[in-house]
C-alpha positions in Angstrom: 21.7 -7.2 -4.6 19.4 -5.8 -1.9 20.7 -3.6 0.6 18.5 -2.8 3.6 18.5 0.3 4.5 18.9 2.2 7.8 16.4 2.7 10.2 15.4 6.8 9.8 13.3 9.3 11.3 10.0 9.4 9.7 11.1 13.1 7.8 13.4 10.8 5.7 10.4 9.0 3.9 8.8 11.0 1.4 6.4 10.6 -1.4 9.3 11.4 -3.8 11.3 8.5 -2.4 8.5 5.8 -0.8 8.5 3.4 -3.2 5.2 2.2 -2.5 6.5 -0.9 -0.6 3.0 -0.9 1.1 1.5 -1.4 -1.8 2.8 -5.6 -1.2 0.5 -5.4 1.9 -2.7 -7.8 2.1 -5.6 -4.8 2.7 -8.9 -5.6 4.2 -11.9 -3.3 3.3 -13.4 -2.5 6.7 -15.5 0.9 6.1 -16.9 2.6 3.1 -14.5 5.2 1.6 -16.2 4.5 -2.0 -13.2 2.5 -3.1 -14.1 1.1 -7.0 -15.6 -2.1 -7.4 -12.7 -2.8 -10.3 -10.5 -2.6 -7.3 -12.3 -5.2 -4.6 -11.8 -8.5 -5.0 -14.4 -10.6 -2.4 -13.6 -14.0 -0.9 -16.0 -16.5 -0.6 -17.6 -15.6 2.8 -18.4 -12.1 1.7 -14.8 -10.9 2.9 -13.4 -7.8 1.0 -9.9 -6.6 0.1 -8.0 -4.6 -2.0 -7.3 -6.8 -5.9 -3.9 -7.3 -6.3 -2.0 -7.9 -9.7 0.0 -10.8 -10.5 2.6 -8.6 -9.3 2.1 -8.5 -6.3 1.1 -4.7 -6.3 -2.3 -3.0 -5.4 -4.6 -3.1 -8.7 -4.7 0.9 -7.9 -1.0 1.5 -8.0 0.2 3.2 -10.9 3.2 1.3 -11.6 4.9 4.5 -13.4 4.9 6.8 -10.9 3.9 4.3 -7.8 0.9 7.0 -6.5 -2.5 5.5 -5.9 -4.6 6.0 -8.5 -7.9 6.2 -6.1 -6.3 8.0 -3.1 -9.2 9.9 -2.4 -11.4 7.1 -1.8 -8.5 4.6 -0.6 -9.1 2.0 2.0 -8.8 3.3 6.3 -6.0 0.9 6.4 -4.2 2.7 3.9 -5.4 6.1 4.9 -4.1 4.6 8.7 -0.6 3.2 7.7 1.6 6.4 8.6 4.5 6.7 6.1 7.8 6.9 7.9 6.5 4.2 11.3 8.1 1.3 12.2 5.8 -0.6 9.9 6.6 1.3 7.0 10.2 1.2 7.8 9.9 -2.7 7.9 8.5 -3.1 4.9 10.9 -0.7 3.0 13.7 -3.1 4.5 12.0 -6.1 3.0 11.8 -4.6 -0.5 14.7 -2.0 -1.0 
């Protein structure tokens, strides 16, 4: 059973206890950070975004210890989604 969990203060999200829940997020590639082409997957009109496995996850995601494996050339979004905002806190709720 899935118990959401509380809203918190963004100190209570850590790496150590993230869970990587945006991982699940649809990510468009909008700049150049030198993200690997293993990891784009391009629509039809030229449109790029992060692959994602039949899991649901990011294709960069190590599912082990859910850390990007390419977080020094990961996408703005991702470099732009703040861990501990309401956004990350909705999507925790969602998945934990």
């Amino acid at each position: 059973m899935n118990i959401p969990i509380k809203s918190s203060s963004p100190s209570e999200v850590l790496c150590s206890n993230c869970k990587a829940c945006c991982c699940r997020l649809e990510v468009m590639i909008i700049s150049d950070t030198g993200v690997p082409e293993e990891f784009i997957l391009r629509d039809q009109y030229g449109g790029e975004t992060m692959k994602r496995l039949d899991d649901g996850w990011c294709a960069a995601l190590d599912r082990e210890t859910l850390m990007c494996t390419i977080y020094e050339n990961r996408p703005w979004i991702c470099r732009e989604f703040e861990m501990g905002s309401y956004e990350c806190i909705d999507e925790r709720v969602k998945y934990l």
